[in-house]
C-alpha positions as CSV (number, residue, x, y, z in Angstrom):
1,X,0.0,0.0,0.0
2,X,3.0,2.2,0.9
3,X,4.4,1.3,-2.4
4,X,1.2,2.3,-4.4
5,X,1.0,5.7,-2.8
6,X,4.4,6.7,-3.6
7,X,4.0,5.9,-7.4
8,X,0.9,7.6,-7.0
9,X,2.8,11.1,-5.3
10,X,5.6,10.6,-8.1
11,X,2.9,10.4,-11.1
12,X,0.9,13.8,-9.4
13,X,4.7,15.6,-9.1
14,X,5.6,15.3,-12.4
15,X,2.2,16.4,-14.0
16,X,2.8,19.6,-11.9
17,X,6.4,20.0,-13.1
18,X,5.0,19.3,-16.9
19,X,2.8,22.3,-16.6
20,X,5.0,24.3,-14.7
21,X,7.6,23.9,-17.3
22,X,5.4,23.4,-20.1
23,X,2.3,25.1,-19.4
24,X,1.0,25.1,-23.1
25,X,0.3,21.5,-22.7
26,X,-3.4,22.2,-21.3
27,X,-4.0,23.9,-24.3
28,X,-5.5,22.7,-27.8
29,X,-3.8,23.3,-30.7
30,X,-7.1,25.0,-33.0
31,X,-6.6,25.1,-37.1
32,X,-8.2,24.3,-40.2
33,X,-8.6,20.4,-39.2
34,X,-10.3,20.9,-35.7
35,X,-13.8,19.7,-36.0
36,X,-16.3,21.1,-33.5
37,X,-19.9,19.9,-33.9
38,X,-22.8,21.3,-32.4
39,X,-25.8,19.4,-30.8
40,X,-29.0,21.1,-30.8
41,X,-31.3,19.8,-28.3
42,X,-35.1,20.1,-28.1
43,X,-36.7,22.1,-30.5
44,X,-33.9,24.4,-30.7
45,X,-34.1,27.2,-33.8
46,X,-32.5,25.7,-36.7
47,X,-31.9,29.5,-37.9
48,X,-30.1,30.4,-34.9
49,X,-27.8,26.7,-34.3
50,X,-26.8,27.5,-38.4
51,X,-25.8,31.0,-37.6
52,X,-23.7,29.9,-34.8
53,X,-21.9,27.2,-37.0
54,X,-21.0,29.7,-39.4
55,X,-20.1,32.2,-36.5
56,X,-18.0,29.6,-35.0
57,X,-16.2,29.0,-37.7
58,X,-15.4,32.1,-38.9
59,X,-14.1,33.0,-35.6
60,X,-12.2,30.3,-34.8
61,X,-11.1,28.8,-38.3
62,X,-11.8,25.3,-37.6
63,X,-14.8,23.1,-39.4
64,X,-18.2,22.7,-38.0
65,X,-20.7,20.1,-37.8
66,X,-24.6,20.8,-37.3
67,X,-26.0,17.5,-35.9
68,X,-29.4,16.7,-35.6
69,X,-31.5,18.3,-32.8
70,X,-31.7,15.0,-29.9
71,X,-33.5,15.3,-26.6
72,X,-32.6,16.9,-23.3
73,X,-31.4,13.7,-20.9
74,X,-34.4,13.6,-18.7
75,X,-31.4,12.5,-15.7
76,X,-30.2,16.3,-16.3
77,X,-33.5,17.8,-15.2
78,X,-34.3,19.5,-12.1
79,X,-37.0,21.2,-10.5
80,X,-35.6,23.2,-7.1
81,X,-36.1,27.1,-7.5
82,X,-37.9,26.3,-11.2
83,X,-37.4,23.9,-13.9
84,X,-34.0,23.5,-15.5
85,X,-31.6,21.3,-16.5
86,X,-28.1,21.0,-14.9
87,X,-25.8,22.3,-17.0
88,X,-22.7,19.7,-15.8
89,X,-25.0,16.6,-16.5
90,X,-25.6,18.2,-19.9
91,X,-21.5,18.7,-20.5
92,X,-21.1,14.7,-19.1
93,X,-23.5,13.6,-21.8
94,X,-22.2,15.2,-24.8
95,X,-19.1,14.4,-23.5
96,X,-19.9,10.9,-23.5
97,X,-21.5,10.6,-26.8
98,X,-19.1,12.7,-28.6
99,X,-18.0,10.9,-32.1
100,X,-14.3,10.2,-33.3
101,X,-15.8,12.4,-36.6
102,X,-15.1,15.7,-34.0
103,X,-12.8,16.9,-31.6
104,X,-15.3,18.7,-29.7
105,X,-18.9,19.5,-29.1
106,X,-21.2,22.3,-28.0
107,X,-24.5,21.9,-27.2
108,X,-27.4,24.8,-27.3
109,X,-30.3,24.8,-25.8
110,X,-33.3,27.1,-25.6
111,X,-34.1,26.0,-21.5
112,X,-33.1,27.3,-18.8
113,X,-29.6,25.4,-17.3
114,X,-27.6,26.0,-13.8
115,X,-24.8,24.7,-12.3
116,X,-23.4,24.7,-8.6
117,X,-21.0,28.2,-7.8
118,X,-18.1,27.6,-5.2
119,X,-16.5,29.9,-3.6
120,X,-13.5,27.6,-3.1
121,X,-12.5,25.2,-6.2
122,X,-10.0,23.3,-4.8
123,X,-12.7,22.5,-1.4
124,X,-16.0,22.9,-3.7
125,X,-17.1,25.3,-0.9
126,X,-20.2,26.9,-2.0
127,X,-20.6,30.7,-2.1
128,X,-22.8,32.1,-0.2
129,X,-25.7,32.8,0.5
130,X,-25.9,28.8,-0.3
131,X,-29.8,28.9,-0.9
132,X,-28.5,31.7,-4.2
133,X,-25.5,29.6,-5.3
134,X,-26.4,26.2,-4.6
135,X,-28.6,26.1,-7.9
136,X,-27.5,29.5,-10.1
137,X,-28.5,29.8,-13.4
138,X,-26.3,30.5,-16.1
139,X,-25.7,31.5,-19.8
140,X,-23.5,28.6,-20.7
141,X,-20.4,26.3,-19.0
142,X,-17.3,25.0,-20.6
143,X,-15.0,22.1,-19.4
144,X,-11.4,23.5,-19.2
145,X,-9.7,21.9,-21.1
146,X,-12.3,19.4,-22.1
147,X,-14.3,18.2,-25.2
148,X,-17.6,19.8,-24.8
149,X,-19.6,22.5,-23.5
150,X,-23.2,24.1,-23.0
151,X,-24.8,27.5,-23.9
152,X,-28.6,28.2,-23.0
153,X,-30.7,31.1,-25.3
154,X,-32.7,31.2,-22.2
155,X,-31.5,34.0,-20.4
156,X,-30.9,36.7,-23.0
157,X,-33.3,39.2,-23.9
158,X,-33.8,40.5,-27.4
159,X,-31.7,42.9,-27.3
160,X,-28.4,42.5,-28.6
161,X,-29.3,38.2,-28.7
162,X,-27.3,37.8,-31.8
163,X,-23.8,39.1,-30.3
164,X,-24.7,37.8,-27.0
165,X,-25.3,34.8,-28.3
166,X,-22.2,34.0,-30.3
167,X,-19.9,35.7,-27.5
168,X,-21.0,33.0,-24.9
169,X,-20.7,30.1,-27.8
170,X,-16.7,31.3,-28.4
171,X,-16.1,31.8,-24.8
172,X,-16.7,28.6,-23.7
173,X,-15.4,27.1,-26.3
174,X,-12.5,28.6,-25.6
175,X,-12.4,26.9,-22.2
176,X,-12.7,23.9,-24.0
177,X,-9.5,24.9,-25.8
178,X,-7.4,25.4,-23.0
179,X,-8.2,28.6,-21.8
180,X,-9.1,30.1,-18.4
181,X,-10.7,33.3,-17.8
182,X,-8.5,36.3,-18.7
183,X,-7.9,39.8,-17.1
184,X,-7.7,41.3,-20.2
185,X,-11.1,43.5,-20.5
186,X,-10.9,43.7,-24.6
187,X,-10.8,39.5,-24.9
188,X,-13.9,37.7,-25.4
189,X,-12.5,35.0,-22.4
190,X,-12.9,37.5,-19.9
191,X,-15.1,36.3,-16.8
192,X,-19.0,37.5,-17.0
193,X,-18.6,37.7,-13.1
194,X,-22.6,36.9,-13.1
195,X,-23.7,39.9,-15.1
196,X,-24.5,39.9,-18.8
197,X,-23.2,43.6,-18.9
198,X,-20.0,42.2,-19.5
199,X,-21.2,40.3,-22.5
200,X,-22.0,43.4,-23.9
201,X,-19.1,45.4,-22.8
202,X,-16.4,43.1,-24.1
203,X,-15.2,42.5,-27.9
204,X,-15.8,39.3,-30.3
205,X,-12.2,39.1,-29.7
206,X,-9.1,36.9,-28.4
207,X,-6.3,38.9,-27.0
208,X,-2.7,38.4,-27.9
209,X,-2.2,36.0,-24.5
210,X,-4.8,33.7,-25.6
211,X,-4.2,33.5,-29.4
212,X,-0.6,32.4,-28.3
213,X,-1.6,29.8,-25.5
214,X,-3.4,28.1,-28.7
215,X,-2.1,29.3,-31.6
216,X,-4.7,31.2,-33.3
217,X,-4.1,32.3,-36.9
218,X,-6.1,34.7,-38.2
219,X,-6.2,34.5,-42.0
């Protein structure tokens, strides 16, 4: 047993050298032979999923796949403060279904979705108060790094829903590429911090940082 948890302490110290070293290792590298698909759920508007493929891929320069619309996973629902679907289960299912055609996957969906907001990561403390937080709805949720993410119409008003709409869709993507939230108040990966002013404030943009961690080419 001894044995087995000092491989196990050797394996966890040399991850944490890697990325200290070579921190660009948690990043994707994105080009023209990325695939992202998108899975509509529902009865999501066609119009809008095949605006966002072109969107995406103008923005990011990789190919993208519409799927066909599937259902929400009924295990993703929940009813506590109303009726909405957790957006983590919804990330774990496309996650899990994803297809070798695809590198990654983004879901949209016109219900409402929430996830859990901690305070403290590394503990998973909730913030407070816990009653707020516990169930907080939310505008979309990305992986980081991982291979799929979730954005929700839901929660944005008509006005300005197109460039709302396709900021949220690049930013967690970009999560899914490798990147965390930046400082930078110009870059499109810059945290919402719970208000969708911020959506409207920043620019369809990566900053120089970011286009380097995964290097971004603009043609």
């Amino acid at each position: 047993m001894k044995k087995y948890f000092t491989l196990i302490s050797v394996a966890v110290f040399l991850v944490m050298v890697i990325l200290i070293i070579y921190p660009n290792v948690r990043y994707k590298v994105i080009n023209n032979e990325t695939y992202v698909a998108i899975q509509p759920f529902g009865e999501f508007s066609s119009k809008e999923a095949k605006m966002i493929q072109q969107e995406i891929a103008d923005f990011y320069h990789v190919n993208v796949i519409l799927l066909k619309p599937i259902e929400l996973p009924k295990n993703a629902y929940i009813n506590v403060k109303s009726s909405r679907y957790r957006a983590d289960t919804l990330i774990r299912f496309l996650r899990k279904n994803i297809d070798r055609n695809y590198d990654f996957i983004i879901g949209l969906t016109d219900k409402d979705i929430s996830t859990t907001k901690y305070s403290n990561t590394s503990t998973k403390t909730i913030k407070e108060p816990t009653y707020k937080y516990a169930d907080w709805g939310i505008f979309g949720l990305g992986f980081m790094p991982g291979k799929s993410c979730i954005v929700s119409t839901f929660r944005l008003k008509e006005k300005n829903f197109r460039s709302r709409f396709i900021k949220i869709c690049c930013h967690e993507l970009g999560h899914n590429f490798g990147l965390p939230h930046c400082s930078d108040k110009s870059c499109i990966m810059q945290d919402a911090a719970e208000t969708i002013k911020t959506i409207d404030n920043v620019k369809l943009n990566l900053c120089n940082s970011c286009k380097k961690k995964i290097e971004f080419n603009e043609y």
